[in-house]
N, C-alpha and C positions, 0 to 999 in steps of 0.2 A: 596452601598458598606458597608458591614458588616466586623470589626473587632475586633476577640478577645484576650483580653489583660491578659494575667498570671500573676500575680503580681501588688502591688497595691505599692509599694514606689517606691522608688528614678528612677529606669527604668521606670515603671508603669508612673509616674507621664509624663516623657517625652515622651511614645508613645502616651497615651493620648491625650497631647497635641497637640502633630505633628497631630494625626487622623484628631481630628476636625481641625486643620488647611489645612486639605483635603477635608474636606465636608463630612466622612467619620460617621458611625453611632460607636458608642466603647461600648463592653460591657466588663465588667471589672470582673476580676472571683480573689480571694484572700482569705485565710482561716480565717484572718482577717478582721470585718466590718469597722473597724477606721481606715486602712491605707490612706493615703493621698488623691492617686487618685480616692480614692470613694468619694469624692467630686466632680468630673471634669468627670464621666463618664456619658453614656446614659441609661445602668442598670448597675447593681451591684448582683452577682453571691457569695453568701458564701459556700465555694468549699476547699473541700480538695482533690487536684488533682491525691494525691499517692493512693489514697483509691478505693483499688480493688471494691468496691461494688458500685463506685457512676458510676449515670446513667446520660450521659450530657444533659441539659435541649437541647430543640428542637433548640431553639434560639442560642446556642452555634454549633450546629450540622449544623445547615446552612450556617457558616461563611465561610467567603470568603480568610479569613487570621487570622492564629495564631501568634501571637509576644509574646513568651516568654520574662517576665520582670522578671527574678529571677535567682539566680545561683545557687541552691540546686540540686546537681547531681543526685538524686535521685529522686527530683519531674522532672527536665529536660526529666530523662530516662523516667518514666511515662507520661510525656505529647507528647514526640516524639511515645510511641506505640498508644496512643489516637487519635493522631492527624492521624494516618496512618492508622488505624482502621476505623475513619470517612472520608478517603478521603479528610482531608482539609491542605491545606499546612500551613507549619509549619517555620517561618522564622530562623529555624537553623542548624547551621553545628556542629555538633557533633565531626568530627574528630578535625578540631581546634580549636575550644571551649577546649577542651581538652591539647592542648599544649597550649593556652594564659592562661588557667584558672591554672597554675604552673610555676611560676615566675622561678624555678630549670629549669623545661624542653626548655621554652622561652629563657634563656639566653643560654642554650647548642644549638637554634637553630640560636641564633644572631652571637655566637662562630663559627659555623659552618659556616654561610654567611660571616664572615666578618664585621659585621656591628659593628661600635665603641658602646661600651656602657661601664660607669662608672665602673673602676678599681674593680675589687672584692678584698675580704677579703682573704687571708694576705698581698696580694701584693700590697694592698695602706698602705697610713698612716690613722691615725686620723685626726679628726672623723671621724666616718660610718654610714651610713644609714643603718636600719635593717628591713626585710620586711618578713612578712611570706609569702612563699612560695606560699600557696591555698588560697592566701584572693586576694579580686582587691581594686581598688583604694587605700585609705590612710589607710584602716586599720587596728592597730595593727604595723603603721609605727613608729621606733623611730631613735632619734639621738643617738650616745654614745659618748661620747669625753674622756674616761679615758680610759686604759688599765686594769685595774681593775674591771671596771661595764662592760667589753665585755670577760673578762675570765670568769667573774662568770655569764655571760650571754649563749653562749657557753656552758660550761660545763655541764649548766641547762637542755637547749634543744638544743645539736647540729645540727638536723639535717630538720629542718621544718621550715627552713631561710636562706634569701638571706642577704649576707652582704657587704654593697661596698662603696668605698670612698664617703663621702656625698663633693657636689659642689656645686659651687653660679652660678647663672645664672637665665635668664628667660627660661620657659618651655614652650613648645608649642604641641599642639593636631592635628589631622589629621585622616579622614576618607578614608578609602578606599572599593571601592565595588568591588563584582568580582561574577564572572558567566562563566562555560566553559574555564578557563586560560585568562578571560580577564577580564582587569581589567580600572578602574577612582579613582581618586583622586580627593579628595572634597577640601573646603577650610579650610586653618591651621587660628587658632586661639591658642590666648596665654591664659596661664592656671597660675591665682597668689593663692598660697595656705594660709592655718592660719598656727598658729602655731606646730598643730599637723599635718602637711603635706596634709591637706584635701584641696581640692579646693573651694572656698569661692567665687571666680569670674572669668570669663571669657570675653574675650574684641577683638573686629576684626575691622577691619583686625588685624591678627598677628603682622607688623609690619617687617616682615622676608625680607630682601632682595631678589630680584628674583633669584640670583645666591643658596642663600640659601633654599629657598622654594621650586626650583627647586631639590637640593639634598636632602629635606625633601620627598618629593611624591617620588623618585627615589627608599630612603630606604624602604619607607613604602610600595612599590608597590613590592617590592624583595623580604618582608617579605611575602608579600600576595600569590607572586607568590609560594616561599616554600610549603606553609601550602594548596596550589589551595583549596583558601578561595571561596567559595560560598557564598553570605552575605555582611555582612560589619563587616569590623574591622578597632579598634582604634587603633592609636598606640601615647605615647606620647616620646618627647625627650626632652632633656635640654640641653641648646646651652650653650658651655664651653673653652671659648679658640678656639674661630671660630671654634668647631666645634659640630655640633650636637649627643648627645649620648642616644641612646634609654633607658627608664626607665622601658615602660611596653607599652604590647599591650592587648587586647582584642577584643574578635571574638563574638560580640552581640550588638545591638541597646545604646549604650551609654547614660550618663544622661549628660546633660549639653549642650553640647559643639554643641547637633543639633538645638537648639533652636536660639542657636545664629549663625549657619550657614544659618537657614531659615528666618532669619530677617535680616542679611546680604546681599543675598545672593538671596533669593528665591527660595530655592532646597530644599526641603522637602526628610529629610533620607528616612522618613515611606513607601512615593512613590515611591522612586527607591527599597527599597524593593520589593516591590510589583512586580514590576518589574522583579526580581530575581525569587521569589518564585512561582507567580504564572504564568508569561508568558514565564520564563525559556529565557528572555535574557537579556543581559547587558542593563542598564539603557542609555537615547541619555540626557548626560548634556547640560542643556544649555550654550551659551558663555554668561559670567560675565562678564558685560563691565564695573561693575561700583559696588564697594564693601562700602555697609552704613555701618556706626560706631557703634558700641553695645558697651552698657557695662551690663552685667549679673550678679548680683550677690546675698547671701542670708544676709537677718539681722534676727537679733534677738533684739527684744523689750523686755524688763523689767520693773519694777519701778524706775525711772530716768536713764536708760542705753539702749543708743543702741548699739548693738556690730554686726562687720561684721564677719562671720564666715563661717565653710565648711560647702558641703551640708549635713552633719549631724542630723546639727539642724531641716533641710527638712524631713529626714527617720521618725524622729520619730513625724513630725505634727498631729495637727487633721486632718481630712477630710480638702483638701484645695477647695478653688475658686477661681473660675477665674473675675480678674478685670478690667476693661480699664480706664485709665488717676489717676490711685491710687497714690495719692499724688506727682501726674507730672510725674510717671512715665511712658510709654506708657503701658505696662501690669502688672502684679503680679498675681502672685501664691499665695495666704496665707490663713492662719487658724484665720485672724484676725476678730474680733467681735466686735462691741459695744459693752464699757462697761469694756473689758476685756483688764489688765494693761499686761499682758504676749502673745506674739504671735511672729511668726516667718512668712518671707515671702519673697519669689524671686522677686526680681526687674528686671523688662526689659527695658531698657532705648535704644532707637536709636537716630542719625540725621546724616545730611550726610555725617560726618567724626568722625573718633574716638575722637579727641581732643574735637570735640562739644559735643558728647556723653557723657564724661566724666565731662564736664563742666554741662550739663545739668542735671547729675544725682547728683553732689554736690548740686545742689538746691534743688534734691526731698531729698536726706538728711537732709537738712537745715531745709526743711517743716514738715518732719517728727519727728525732732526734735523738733521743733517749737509748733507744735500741740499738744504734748504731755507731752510738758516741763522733754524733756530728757537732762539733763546736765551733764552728763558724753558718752562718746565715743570711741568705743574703733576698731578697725582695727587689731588686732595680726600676726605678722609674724614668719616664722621659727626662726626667732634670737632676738624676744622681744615678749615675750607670754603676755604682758601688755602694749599695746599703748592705753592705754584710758588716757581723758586727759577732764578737764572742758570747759564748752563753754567759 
């Protein structure tokens, strides 16, 4: 089984992964030779995929499966004629890739269903969260808490922003597959961000009560139904005053949140894709009798400083590798070198409950810091951009 991977960061890096965690061969194609997942692939393709005059090597033309990892709508549209030009399936849905990929269009379709989501702007108070419109994840996410830095915010650029009561609560993620009007529900996992609202970790089980988890796959399978997703989409919400409100969805192979379903878990996103696109039917889940403890998350190493942060700091790595028992952790992603006082790197830590998981992974911190005599630390959240503290 041959699959090929468009994009070399933060997607990239997660289909990747998933691949070989299927036995699968990956050839990785990016315009760039230093993106991340050019470390983790089987070859490496430097490819500019808009470019009307490129000829796809033979090795690409054979493939079994295309996973777009990028959101540039114009290399998308070019690899959707590609892929259909060669006959090879392509794992995406165009039509709602297109309302998830506009945070404007996505909340007129949550409006429409029904489905609670965070107060918009003017109708709450302060503060607000401010999101552009065509980006996904964190970025370009801010806080505003004055009346003053959101009129002259506004005024700037009214019209290519989502702006709505910001809330405390925890956040949680959820996958949904669908093929033909049917549709699965994967498992939810919670999502803690830094300071700049980027996700920095993720940790499962969720923690979600059944009655609530139950209403989390309910909303997210409503949405799915709307958009008659083909594929997989994310969707995540933030639980607020018992009740769940959607923040954002998207309709493509997520970064994060599958690795720790497949370590959880044992369901592998990449396969039930597969599943979708090339045998054209609904993936058969297995029953979960028994959910392991993850904690997932990214650091960032300095000269005496280790800081937990979002996956940011991932996008812009060297070439990463893959490592097993990296300073206690069970796996790692990272760009780290001998020798080298700067480096960045995903922690995977399991056991068979989250509290153990969690326990476990304070050690591989502890080691890590140990090893390298880091004495400052730092953790940032939305409402303290400075938790570092001495050992």
């Amino acid at each position: 089984m041959r699959v090929v991977i468009v994009g070399g960061k933060l997607q990239g890096v997660e289909a990747t992964y998933l691949a070989h965690k299927a036995g699968w061969e990956v050839i990785l194609v990016d315009r760039n030779s230093m993106v991340p997942a050019a470390g983790l692939c089987d070859a490496f393709y430097q490819l500019d995929i808009t470019s009307e005059a490129l000829d796809l090597p033979p090795a690409i033309k054979e493939a079994d499966l295309i996973i777009p990892a990028l959101e540039e709508p114009v290399a998308l549209e070019h690899l959707s004629e590609r892929a259909a030009r060669e006959s090879i399936p392509l794992a995406y849905d165009a039509a709602a890739y297109a309302i998830s990929s506009s945070k404007r269009e996505s909340a007129l379709l949550f409006a429409k269903l029904g489905i609670p989501i965070p107060t918009p702007w003017p109708k709450c108070a302060l503060p607000v969260i401010v999101k552009p419109s065509n980006s996904s994840g964190s970025r370009g996410v801010r806080r505003i808490n004055r009346m003053k830095e959101l009129t002259a915010f506004v005024t700037k650029d009214p019209n290519n922003w989502v702006i709505q009561e910001f809330l405390l609560g925890p956040s949680y993620s959820l996958e949904v597959v669908g093929v033909k009007d049917d549709f699965v529900s994967l498992q939810s996992t919670e999502i803690v961000v830094d300071s700049q609202y980027d996700c920095k970790r993720v940790l499962a089980p969720a923690g979600l009560s059944s009655t609530m988890n139950k209403k989390f796959k309910e909303i997210a399978v409503t949405i799915a139904d709307a958009l008659s997703l083909n594929g997989i989409m994310d969707i995540e919400v933030i639980s607020h005053e018992g009740t769940l409100k959607v923040l954002e969805i998207d309709v493509r192979l997520p970064s994060q949140t599958p690795t720790v379903v497949i370590q959880s878990t044992g369901i592998n996103m990449l396969e039930l894709l597969y599943d979708v696109f090339v045998k054209d039917n609904i993936p058969i889940i297995p029953d979960v009798k028994y959910e392991r403890g993850v904690v997932y998350e990214h650091i960032k190493v300095t000269p005496g400083i280790l800081e937990v942060a979002g996956e940011h700091i991932m996008a812009n790595a060297r070439p990463l590798n893959f490592y097993e028992h990296f300073f206690g952790a069970d796996e790692a992603l990272t760009d780290f070198v001998p020798g080298h006082s700067s480096w960045v790197a995903t922690l995977i830590i399991t056991a068979d409950s989250r509290e153990e998981a969690w326990r476990k992974r304070c050690l591989v911190i502890e080691d890590i810091r140990d090893y390298f005599g880091l004495s400052v630390y730092g953790d940032p959240t939305p409402n303290c951009s400075e938790v570092a503290s001495a050992k």
